[in-house]
Residue frames relative to the residue before (quaternion, step in Angstrom):
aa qw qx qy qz dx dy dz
X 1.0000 0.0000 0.0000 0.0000 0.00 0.00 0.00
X 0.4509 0.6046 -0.3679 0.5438 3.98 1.14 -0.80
X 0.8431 0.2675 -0.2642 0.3846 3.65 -0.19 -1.25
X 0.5048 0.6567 -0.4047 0.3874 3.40 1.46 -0.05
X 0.7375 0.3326 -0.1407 0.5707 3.39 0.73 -1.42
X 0.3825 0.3181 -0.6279 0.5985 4.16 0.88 0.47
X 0.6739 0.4295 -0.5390 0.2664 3.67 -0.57 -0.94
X 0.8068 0.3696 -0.3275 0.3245 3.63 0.61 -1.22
X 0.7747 0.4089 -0.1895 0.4436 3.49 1.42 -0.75
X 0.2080 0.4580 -0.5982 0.6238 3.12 1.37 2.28
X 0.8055 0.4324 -0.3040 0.2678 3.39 0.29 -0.76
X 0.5374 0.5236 -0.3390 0.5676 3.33 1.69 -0.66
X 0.6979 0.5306 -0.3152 0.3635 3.47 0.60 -0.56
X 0.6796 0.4738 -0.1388 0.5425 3.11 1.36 -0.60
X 0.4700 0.6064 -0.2710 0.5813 3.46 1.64 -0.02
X 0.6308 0.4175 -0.2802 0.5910 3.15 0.72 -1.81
X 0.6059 0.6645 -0.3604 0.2481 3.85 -0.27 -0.70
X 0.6743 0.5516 -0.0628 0.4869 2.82 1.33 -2.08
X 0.6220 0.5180 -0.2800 0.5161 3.58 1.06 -1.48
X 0.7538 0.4833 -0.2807 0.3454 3.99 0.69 -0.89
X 0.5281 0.6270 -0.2359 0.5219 3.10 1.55 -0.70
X 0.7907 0.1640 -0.2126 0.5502 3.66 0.70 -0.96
X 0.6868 0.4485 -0.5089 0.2611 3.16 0.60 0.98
X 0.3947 0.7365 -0.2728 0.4768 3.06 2.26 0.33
X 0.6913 0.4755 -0.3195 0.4404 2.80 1.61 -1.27
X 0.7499 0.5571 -0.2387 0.2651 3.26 1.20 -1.32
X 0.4079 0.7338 -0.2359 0.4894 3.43 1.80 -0.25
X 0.8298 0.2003 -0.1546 0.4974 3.29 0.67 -1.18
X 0.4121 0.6272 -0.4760 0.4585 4.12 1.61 0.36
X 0.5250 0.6507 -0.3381 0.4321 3.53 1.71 -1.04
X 0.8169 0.4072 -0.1032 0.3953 3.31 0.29 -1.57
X 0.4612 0.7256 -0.2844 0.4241 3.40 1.51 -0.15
X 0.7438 0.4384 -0.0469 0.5023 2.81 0.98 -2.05
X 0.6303 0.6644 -0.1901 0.3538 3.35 1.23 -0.85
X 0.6280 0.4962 -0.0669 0.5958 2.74 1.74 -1.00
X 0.3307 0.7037 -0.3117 0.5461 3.23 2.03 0.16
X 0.7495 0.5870 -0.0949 0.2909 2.74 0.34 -2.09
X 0.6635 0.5728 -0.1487 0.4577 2.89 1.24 -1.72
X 0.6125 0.5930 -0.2768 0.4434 3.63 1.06 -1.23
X 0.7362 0.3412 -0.2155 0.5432 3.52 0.58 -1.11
X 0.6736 0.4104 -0.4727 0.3928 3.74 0.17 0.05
X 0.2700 0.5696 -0.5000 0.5939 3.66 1.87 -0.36
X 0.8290 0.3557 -0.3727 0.2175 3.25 -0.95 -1.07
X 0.6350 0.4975 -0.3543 0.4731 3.31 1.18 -1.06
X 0.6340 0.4765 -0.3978 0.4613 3.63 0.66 -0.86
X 0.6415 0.5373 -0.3232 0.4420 3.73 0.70 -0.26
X 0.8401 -0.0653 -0.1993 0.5003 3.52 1.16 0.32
X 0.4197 0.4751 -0.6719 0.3831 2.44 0.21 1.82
X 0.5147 0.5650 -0.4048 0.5020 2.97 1.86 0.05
X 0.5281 0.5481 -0.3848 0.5221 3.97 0.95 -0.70
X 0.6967 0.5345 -0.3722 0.3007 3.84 0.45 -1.23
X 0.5327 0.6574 -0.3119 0.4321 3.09 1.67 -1.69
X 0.6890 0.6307 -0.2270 0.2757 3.11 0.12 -1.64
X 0.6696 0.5305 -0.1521 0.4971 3.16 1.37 -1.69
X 0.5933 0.4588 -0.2550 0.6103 3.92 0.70 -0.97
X 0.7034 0.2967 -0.4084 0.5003 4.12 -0.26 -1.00
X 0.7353 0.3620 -0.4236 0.3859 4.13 0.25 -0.97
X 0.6712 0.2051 -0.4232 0.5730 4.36 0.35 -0.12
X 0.5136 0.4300 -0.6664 0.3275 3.92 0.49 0.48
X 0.4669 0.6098 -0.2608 0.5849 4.06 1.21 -1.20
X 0.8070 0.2636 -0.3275 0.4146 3.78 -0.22 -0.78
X 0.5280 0.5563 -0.4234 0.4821 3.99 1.25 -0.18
X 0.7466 0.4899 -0.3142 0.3222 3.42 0.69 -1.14
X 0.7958 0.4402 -0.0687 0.4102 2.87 1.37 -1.07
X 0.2979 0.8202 -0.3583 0.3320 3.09 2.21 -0.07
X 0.5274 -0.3840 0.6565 0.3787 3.10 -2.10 -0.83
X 0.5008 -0.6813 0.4153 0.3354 3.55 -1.39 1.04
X 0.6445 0.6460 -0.2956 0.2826 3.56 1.16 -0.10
X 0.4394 0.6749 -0.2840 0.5204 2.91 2.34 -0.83
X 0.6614 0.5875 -0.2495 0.3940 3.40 0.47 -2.18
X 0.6861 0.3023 -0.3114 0.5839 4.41 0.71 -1.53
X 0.5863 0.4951 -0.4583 0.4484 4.13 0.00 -0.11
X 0.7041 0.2644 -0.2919 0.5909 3.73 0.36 -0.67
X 0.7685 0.2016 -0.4297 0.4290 4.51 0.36 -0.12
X 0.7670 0.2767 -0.3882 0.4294 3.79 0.68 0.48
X 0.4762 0.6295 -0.4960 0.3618 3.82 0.66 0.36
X 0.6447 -0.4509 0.4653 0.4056 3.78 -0.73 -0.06
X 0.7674 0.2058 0.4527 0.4047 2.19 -0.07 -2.67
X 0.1970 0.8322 -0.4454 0.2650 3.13 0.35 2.36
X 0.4483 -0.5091 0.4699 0.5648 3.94 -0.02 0.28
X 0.8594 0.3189 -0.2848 0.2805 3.19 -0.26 -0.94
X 0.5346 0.3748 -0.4578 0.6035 3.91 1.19 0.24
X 0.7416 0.3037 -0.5088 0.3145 3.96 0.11 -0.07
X 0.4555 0.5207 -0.4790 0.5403 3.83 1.49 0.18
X 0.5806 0.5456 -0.4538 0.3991 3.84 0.44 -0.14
X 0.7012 0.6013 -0.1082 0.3675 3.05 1.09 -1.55
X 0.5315 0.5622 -0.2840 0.5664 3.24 1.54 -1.13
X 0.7247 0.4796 -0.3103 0.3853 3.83 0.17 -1.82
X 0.5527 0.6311 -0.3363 0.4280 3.77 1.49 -1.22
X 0.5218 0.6945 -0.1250 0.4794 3.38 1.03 -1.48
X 0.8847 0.0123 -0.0927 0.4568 3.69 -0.14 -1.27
X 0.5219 0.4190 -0.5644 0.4832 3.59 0.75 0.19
X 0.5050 0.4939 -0.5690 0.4210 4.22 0.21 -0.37
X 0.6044 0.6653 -0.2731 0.3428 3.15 0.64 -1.56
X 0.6715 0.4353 -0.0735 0.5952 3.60 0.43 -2.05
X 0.6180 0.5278 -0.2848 0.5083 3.85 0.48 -0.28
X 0.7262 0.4888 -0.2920 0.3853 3.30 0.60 -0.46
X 0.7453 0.4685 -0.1920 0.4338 2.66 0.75 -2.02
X 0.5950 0.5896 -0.3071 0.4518 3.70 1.27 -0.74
X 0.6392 0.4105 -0.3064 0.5737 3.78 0.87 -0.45
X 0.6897 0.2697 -0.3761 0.5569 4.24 0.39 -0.30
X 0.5309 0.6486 -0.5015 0.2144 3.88 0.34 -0.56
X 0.3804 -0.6619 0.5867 0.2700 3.82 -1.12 0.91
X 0.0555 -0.6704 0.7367 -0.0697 3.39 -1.16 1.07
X 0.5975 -0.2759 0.7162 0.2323 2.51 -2.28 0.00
X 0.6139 -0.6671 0.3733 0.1968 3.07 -1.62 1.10
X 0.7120 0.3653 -0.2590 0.5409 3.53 1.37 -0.51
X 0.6279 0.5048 -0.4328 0.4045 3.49 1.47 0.68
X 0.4874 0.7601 -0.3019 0.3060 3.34 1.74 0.09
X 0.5240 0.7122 -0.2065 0.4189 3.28 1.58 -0.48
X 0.6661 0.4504 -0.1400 0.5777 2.81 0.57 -1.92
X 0.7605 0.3204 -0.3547 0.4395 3.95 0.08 -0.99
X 0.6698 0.4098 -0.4940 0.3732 3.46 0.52 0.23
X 0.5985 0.5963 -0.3069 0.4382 3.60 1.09 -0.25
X 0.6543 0.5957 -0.1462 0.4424 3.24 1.48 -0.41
X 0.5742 0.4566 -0.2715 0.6230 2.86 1.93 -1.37
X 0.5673 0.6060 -0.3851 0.4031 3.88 0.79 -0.68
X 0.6344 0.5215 -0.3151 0.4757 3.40 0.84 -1.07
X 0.8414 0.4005 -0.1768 0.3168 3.68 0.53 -1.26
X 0.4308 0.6644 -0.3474 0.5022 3.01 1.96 -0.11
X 0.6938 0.6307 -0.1277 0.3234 3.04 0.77 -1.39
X 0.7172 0.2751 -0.2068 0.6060 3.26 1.43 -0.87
X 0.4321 0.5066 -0.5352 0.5198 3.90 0.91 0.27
X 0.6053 0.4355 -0.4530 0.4885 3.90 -0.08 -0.75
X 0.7488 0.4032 -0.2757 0.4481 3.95 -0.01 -1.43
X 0.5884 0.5091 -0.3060 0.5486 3.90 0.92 -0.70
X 0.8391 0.2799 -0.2366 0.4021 3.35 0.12 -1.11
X 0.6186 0.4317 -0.4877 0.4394 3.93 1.00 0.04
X 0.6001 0.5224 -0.4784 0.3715 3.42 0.85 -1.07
X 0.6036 0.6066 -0.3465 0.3844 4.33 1.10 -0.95
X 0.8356 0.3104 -0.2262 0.3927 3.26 0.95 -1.15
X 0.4900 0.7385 -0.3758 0.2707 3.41 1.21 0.07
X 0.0693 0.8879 -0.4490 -0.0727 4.02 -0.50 -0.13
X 0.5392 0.5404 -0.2411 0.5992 3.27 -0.30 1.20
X 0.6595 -0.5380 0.3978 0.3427 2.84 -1.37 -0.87
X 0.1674 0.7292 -0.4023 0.5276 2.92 1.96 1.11
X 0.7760 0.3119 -0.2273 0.4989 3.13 0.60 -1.56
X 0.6595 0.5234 -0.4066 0.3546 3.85 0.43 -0.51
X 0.4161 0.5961 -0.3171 0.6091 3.59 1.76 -0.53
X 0.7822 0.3009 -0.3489 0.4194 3.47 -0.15 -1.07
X 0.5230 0.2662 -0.4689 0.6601 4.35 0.24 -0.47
X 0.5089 0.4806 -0.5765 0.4215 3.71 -0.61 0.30
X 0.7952 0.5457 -0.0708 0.2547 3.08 0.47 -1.41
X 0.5651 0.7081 -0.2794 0.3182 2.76 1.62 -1.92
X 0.1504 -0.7898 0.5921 -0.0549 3.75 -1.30 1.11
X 0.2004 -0.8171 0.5403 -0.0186 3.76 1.20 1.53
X 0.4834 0.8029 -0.2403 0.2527 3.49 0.93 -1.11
X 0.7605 0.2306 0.0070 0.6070 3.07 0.67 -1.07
X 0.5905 0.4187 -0.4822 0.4935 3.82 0.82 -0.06
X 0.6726 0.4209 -0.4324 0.4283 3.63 0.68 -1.05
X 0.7891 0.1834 -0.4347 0.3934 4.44 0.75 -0.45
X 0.3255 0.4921 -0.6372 0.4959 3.74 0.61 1.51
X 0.6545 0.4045 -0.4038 0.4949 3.60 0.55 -0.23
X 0.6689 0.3990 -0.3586 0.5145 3.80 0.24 -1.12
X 0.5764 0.5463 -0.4623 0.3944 3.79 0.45 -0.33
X 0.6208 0.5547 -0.2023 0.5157 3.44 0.91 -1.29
X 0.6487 0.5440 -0.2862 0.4487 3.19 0.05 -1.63
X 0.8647 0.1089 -0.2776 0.4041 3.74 0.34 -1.13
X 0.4547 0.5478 -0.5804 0.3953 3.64 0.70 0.02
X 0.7724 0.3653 -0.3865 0.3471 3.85 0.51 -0.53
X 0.4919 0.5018 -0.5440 0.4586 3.79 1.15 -0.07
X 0.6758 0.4295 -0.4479 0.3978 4.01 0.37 -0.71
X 0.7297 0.5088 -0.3397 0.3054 3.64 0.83 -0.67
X 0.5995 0.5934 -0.1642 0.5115 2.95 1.80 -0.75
X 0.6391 0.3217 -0.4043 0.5698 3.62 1.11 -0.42
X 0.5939 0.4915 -0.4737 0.4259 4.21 0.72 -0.32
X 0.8162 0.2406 -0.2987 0.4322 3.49 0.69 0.13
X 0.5767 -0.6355 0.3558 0.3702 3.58 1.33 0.78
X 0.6468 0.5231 -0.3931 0.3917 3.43 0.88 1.14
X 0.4027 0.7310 -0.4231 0.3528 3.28 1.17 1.11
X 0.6931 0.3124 -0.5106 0.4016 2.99 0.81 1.38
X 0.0712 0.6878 -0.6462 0.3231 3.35 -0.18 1.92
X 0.2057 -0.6802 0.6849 -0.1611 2.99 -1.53 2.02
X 0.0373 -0.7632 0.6139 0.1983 3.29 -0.87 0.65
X 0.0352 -0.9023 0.4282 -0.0358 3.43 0.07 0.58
X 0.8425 0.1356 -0.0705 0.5166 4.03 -0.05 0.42
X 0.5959 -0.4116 0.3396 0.6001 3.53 1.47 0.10
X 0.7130 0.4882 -0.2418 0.4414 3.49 0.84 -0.40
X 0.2740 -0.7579 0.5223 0.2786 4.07 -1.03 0.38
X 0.1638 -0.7792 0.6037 0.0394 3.47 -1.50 0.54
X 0.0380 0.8943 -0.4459 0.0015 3.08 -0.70 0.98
């Protein structure tokens, strides 16, 4: 009876073992991927910062422009700077989306909705200030409200450093156009 119950209590033991192992393994495939997760919302937060950047520097170069620049860009059709509006209008809708259907992790669900909030936010202000003409469009940079995209960004920005340090990914550089983690 002894060599019976060694026989069976090797096998639990060797069960238990097995059960700890794939859950060591499966624990750290989590935190991997997570750390995925984390990477690609970096990226997104990286351009919608760049877009920002783009909109606040020809919002700064209007104000601070010539008056001859400022009527060429609200009565022309067809201006660089309204088909770069259009573009930024374009990929933050874009970057919005995909951020509002994307499966996360629960502590990445925040942050990607603040982000998507952030990038929404500047498509609408991009895309009226593009489609306007006239004195529509001088009304709309009037209008423009950076404000509130840049605290939809800090909102983001920190919900993803806390998610990113709970999953041991809080050290991400973006450095040369390129991301490091």
């Amino acid at each position: 009876m002894s060599d019976d119950l060694l026989f069976f209590g090797a096998i639990a033991a060797g069960a238990l073992i097995a059960v700890a192992i794939v859950v060591l393994l499966a624990r750290a495939a989590w935190r991997r991927q997570a750390r995925r997760y984390v990477a690609r919302l970096t990226s997104y937060r990286e351009a919608v910062k760049a877009a920002f950047e783009s909109v606040r520097r020809m919002s700064a170069t209007f104000a601070n422009g010539d008056d001859a620049a400022l009527v060429a860009f609200a009565f022309e059709a067809e201006t660089e700077e309204r088909r770069a509006l259009g573009e930024i209008a374009a990929r933050m809708d874009i970057a919005a989306e995909e951020l509002a259907v994307m499966a996360l992790p629960r502590r990445l669900v925040a942050p990607a909705d603040a982000l998507a909030d952030a990038a929404s936010a500047l498509a609408a202000q991009a895309r009226e200030i593009a489609d306007a003409h006239g004195d529509a469009a001088l009304d709309a940079l009037g209008r423009i409200d950076l404000v509130s995209v840049v605290s939809l960004l800090q909102d983001g920005t920190e919900q993803l450093a806390r998610a990113a340090e709970a999953y041991g990914a809080e050290q991400d550089t973006v450095y040369g156009g390129g991301l490091y983690i």
